[in-house]
C-alpha positions in Angstrom: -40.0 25.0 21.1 -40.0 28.3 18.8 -43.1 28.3 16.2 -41.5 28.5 12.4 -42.8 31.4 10.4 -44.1 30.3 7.0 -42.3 32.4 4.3 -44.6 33.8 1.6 -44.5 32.4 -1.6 -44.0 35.0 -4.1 -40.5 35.9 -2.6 -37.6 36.2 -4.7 -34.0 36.2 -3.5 -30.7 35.9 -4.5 -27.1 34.5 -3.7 -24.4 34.5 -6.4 -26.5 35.4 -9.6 -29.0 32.8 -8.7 -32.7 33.4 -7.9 -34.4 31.9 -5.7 -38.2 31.4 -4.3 -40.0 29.6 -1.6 -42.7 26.4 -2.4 -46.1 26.6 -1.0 -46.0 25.8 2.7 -42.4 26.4 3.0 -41.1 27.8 6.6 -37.2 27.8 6.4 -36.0 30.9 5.7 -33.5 32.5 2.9 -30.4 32.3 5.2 -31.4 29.2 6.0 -31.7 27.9 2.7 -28.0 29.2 1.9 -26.7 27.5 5.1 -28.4 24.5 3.9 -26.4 24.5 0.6 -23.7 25.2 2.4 -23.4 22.4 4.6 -24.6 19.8 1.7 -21.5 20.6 -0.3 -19.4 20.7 2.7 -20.8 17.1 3.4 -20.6 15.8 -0.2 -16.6 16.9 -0.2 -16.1 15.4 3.6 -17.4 11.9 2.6 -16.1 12.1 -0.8 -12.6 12.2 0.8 -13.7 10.2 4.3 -16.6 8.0 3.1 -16.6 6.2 6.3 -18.3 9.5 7.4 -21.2 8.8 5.5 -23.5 7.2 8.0 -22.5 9.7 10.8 -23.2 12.7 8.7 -26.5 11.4 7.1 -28.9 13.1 9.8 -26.8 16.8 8.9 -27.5 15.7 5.2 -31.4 14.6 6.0 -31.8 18.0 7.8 -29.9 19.8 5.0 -32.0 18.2 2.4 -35.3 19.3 3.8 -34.8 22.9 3.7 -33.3 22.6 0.3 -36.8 21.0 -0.7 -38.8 23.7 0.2 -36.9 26.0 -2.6 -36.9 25.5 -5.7 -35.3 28.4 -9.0 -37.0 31.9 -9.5 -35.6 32.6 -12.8 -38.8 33.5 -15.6 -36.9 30.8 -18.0 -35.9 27.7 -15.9 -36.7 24.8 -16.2 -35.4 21.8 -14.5 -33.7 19.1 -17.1 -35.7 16.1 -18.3 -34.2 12.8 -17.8 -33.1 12.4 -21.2 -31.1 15.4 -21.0 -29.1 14.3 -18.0 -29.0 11.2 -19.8 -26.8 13.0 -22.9 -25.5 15.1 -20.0 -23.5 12.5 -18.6 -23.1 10.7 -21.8 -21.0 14.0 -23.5 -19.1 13.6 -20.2 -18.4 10.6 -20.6 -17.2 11.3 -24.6 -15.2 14.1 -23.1 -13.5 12.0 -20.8 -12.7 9.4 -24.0 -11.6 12.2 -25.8 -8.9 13.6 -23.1 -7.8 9.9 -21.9 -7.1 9.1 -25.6 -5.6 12.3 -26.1 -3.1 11.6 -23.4 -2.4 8.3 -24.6 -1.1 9.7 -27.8 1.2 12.3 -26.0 2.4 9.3 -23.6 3.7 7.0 -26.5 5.2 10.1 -28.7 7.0 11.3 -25.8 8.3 7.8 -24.9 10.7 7.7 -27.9 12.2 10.7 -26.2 12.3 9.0 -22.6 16.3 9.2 -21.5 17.0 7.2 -18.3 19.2 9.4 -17.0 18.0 12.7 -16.9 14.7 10.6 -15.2 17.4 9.0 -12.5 19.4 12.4 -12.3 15.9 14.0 -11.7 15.1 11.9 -8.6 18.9 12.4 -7.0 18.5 16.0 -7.7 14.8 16.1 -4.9 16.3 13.3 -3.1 19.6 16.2 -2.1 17.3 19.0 -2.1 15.0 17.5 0.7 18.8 16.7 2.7 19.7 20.1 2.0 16.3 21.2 4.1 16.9 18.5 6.4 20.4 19.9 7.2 18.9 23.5 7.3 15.9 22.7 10.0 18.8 20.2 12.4 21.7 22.9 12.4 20.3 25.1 14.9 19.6 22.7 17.3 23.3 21.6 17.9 24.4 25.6 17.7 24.9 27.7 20.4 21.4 27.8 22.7 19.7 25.5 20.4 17.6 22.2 21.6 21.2 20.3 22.2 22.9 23.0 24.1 23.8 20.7 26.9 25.7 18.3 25.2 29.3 18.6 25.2 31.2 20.3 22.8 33.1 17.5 21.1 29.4 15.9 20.4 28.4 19.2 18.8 30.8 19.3 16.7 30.7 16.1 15.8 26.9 16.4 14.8 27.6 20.0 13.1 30.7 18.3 11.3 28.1 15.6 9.9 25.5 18.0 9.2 27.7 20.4 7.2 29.1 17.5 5.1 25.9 15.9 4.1 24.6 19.5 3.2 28.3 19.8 1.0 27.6 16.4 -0.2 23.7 17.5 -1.6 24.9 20.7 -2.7 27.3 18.8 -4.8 25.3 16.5 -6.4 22.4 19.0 -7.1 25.0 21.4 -8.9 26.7 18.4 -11.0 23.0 17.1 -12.2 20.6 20.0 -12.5 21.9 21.0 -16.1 21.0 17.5 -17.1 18.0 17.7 -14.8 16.4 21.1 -16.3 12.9 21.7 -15.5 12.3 18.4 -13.4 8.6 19.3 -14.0 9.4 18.3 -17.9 11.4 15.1 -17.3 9.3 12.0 -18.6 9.6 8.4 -17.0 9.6 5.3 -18.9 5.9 5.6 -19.8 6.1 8.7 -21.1 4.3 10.6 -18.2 5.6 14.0 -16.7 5.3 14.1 -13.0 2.0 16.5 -13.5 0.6 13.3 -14.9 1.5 10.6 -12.3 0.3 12.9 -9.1 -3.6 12.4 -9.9 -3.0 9.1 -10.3 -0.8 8.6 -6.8 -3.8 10.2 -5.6 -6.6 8.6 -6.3 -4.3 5.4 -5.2 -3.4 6.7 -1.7 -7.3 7.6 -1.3 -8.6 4.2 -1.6 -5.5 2.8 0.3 -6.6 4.9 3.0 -10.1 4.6 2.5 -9.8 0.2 3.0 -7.0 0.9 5.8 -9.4 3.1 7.8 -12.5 1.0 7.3 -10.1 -2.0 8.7 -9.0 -0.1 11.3 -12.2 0.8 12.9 -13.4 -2.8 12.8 -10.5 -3.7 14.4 -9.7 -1.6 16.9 -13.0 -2.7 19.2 -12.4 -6.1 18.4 -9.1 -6.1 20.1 -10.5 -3.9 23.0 -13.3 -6.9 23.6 -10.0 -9.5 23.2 -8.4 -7.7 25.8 -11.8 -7.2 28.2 -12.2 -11.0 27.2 -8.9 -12.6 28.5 -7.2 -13.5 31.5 -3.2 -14.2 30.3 -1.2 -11.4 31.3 1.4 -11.8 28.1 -1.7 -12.1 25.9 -3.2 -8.8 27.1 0.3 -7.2 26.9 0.6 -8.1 23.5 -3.1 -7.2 22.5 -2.7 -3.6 24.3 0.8 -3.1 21.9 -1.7 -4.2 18.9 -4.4 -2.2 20.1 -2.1 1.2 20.5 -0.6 0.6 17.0 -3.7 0.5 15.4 -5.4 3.4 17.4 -2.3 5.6 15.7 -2.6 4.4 12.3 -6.1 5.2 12.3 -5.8 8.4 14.1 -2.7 8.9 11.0 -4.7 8.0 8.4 -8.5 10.1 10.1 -6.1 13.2 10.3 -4.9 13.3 6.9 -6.6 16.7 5.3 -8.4 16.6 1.7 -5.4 16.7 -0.5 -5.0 18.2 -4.2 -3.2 16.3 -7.0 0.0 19.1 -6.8 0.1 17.7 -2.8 0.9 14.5 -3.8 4.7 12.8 -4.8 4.7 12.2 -8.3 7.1 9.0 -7.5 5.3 7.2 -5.0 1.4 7.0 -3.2 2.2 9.3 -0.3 1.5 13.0 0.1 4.6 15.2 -0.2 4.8 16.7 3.4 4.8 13.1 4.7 7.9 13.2 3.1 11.1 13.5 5.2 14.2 11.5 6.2 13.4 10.0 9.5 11.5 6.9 9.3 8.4 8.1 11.6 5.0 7.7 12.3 4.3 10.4 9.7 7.4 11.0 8.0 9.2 8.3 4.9 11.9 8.9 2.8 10.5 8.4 -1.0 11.1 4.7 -2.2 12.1 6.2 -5.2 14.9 8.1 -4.2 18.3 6.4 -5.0 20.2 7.3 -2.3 17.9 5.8 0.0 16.9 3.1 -2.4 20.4 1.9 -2.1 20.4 2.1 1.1 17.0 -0.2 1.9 18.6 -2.8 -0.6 21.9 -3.0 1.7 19.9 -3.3 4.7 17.8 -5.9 3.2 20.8 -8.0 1.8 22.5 -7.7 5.2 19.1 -9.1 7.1 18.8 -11.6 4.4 22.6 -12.9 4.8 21.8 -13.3 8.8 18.7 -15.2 8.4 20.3 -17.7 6.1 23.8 -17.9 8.6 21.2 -18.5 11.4 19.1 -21.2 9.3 19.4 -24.7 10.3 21.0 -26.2 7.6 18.6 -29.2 5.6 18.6 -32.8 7.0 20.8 -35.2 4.4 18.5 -37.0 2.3 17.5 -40.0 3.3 19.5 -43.0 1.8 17.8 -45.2 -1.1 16.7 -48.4 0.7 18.8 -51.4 -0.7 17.8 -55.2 -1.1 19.6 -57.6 1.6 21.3 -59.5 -1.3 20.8 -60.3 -5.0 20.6 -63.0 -7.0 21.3 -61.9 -10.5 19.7 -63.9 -13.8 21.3 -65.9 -16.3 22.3 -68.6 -13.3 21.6 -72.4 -13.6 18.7 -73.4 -12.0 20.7 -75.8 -9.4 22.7 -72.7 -8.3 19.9 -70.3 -8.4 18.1 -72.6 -6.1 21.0 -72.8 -3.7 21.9 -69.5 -3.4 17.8 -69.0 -2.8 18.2 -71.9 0.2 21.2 -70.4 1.9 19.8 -66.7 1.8 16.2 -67.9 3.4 18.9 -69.2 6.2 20.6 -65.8 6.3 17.1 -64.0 6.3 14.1 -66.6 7.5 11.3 -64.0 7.0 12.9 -61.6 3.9 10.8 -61.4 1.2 12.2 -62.3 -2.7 11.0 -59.5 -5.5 11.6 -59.3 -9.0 14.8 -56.9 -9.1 16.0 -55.2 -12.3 17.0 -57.0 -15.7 15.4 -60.3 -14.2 17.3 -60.8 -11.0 16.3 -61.7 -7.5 16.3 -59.4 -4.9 15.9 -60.7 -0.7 14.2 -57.5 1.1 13.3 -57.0 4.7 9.8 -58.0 4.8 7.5 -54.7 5.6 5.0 -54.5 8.8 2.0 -55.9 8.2 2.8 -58.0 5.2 2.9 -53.9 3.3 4.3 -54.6 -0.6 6.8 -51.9 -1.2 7.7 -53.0 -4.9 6.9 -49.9 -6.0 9.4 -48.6 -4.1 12.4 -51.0 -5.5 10.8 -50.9 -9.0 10.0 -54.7 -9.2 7.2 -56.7 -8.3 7.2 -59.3 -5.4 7.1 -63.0 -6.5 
């Protein structure tokens, strides 16, 4: 193992208008120190973005550290600031931050009185045909001469240029009936009174902890249904674990591949970064929710599977019918023909049971398992 050369001590160096000096016993080296910075703010933006890399990158961090430790500032006047200093510090942050966020506040609810529906609708038609009008442009040369679809027969190529050429008319059309309402779609407002340059931070920050919790899921998941699988004998069970198990190996390997994105990389109408933006639903690619085209199109698809579901639902049971006495005597009888209407019924019905009924009557019920009292069903009491 190589001996380290202790650096002497009253060496000053510097990188980028900073000076810098050795500690007393210190044996990393100047290039080393800068690699050392280096790598710490190259770790510090990594897990800021993937903070499940954290614990893997601590040692790198550890190593990082302890170089950085043997340094310390060479300038005549610096000094390092006392705790109440970072204290105000981060409390004028903090009163900067106020300041902006209220700031913003007041330009959202002064520019909502000027919020117009339609330029904000007309603005989302207008990207919605300008992404077709790239879709059309990337497909074309695949179904003209020596593209990818060469083989196919000439009626199908024209039939797939024919389409391509119309939805291309079709976006070109709408784009040149809206954009003078549209303008700069950079200035159009939504209902809030936020321009898109508003929303995208926002969108960020929520697809970064969406995909911060769906990764951290993901990897807990993924060797638990590997161990499942290991674990059990069924055939169909381990088929459908394996599908599980590939489906969540993509998504993480989606989500683990995604690069450190800016605010301007994100849409300003949904949580998704703009180049996962496209028109074929993929693994990677989704049209925007928010565009109406497609928006009209998801709600048709979701009304038709709703109408099948409820043609192919059983339809509900009848209610069951209202139990009913056997017979009735009704109230206001004599008490000779009470009695023998009572004596000829227990012929009828040896073992019914007689209940107080309604507005005084009798009523003769089937008498319940088990000697059960079900007045509180017929809404009298048994006598």
């Amino acid at each position: 193992m190589a001996t380290r050369t202790r650096v002497s001590a009253g060496e000053v160096h510097e990188h980028e208008g900073l000076l810098w000096k050795p500690l007393p016993g210190a044996t990393s080296t100047f290039e080393e120190l800068i690699a050392a910075r280096v790598r710490m703010m190259e770790i510090f933006k990594e897990t800021n973005w993937s903070p499940w890399l954290k614990e893997e990158r601590q040692p790198d961090l550890d190593a990082a550290m302890a170089i950085f430790d043997e340094w310390t500032r060479a300038e005549p006047d610096f000094r390092q600031m006392t705790d109440a200093e970072v204290d105000q510090w981060m409390a004028d942050m903090d009163a900067e931050f106020d300041a902006r966020r209220a700031a913003d506040e007041t330009r959202f609810a002064e520019a909502r009185e000027h919020y117009d529906p339609e330029r904000e609708a007309a603005r989302l038609a207008v990207l919605e045909q300008e992404q077709r009008l790239r879709r059309a442009a990337a497909e074309r040369p695949d179904y003209e001469p020596g593209g990818r679809y060469a083989g196919w027969s000439e009626r199908s190529l024209a039939e797939h240029l024919a389409e391509i050429d119309r939805m291309a008319a079709h976006a070109n059309e709408v784009i040149a009936r809206l954009s003078p309402l549209v303008g700069d779609p950079e200035e159009v407002i939504d209902a809030r009174g936020m321009k898109p340059r508003d929303r995208r931070p926002l969108n960020l920050a929520g697809y970064s902890a969406h995909r911060h919790c769906s990764v951290i899921e993901l990897r807990e998941n993924v060797p638990e249904l590997k161990d499942r699988i290991r674990a059990s004998q069924d055939r169909e069970e381990k088929s459908k674990l394996r599908m599980e198990l590939q489906r969540a190996e993509s998504r993480l390997r989606r989500f683990m591949e995604v690069p450190q994105l800016k605010a301007d990389e994100m849409c300003a109408d949904c949580e998704q970064p703009l180049y996962q933006h496209g028109w074929v639903l993929s693994d990677n690619q989704y049209p925007c929710p928010a565009w109406p085209e497609h928006r009209a199109h998801m709600e048709r698809v979701r009304a038709m599977l709703v109408s099948m579901f409820a043609r192919h639902q059983l339809p509900e049971p009848p209610p069951a019918p209202k139990p009913q006495p056997l017979a009735v005597v009704p109230s206001g009888l004599p008490i000779a023909e009470a009695i023998a209407r009572l004596q000829d019924l227990q012929q009828q019905f040896p073992d019914a049971e007689v209940k107080r009924g309604r507005a005084g009557r009798f009523e003769i019920w089937p008498a319940r398992p088990g000697g059960v009292d079900d007045s509180a069903d017929s809404g009298g009491s048994r006598t």
